[in-house]
N, C-alpha and C positions, 0 to 999 in steps of 0.2 A: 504494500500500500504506500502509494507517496506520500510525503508530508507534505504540507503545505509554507512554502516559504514567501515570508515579507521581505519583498524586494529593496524597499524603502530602508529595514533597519538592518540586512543584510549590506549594504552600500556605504548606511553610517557607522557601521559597528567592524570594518574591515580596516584592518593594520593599513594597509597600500591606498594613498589614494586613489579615488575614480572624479575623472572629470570626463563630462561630456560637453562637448560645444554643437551649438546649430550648422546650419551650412554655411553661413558667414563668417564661420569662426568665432558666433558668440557664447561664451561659458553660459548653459543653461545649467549646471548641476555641478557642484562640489562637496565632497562630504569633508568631516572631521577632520580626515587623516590630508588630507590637501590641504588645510589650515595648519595644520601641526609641519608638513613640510615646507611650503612657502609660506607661510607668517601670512597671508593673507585671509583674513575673514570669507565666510562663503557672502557674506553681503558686499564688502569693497570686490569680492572677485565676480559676481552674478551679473551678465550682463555687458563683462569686459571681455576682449579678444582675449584667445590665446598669448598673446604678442606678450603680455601682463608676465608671463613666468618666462618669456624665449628671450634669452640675449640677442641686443640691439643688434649685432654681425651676424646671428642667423637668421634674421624676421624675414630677410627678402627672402632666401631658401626655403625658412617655413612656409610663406606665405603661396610662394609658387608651387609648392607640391602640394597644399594645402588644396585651392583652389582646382590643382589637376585631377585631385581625387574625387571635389565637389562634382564636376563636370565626367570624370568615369565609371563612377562607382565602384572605384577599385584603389587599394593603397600598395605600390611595391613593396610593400614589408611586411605581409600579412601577419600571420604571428612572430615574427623576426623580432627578441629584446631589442629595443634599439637604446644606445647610451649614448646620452648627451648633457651638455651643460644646461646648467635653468637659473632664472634668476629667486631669488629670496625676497620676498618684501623688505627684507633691511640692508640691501643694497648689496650681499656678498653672490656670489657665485657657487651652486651648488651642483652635483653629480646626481641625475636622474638617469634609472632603467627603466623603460615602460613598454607594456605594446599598446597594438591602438589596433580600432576594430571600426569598420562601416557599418553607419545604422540606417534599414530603409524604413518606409510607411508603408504601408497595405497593399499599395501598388508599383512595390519594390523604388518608389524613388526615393532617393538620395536625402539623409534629414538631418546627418552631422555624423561626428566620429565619437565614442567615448575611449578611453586611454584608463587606463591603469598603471600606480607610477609608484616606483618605491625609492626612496632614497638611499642613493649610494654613496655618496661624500666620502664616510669613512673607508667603506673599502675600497674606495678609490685611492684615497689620499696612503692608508697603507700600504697601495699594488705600487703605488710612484716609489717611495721609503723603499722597498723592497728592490725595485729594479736599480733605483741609484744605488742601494747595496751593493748590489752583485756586478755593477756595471765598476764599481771601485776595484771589487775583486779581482776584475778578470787582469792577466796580464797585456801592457800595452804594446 
């Protein structure tokens, strides 16, 4: 027998954040854990682009793959982790993994993406520590 699951408190109650934005790229959905990782409130963030957590040097990349996905219904990275930099509401730069997923309407068009994103900072920041380690080590 299935259970029945609340989507709503399954989405606020998850470690990883989830956002979803419209097709314009507007944030319609942020839960807890996307507050807890960019410092952003789900109210300063409801209603703002993407662009809000993308460093300023990736927004045109964002923005154009963004839009290519809007117009094909399809994202070259289907479930591919993709890691990349993001911004922090408090102005530092921070290490996100996420995938991202196309969402249609009823009559399979096109209605926005949601993403799922954990923060990686630390073990970023430890794999850097690490390789300059052993980049000391090696002989020159």
């Amino acid at each position: 027998m299935k259970t029945p699951v609340d989507l709503a408190q399954l989405v606020e109650v998850m470690g990883d954040a989830v956002i979803v934005a419209d097709r314009t790229g507007k944030i319609t959905l942020w839960n807890a854990a996307a507050t807890r990782i960019f410092g952003f409130s789900e109210a300063e963030a409801l209603g703002q682009s993407l662009t809000l957590i993308t460093p300023e040097r990736l927004q045109h990349r964002h923005n154009v793959g963004f839009d290519k996905s809007m117009e094909t219904g399809t994202t070259r990275y289907g479930s591919t982790l993709l890691k990349v930099p993001a911004n922090h509401k408090d102005g530092r730069t921070i290490s996100i993994a996420f995938t991202v997923a196309m969402l249609f309407d009823d009559a399979h068009q096109v209605t926005g993406v949601a993403a799922v994103i954990r923060d990686e900072t630390e073990r970023f920041l430890e794999e850097r520590q690490l390789k300059q380690r052993l980049a000391a080590l090696e002989p020159k």
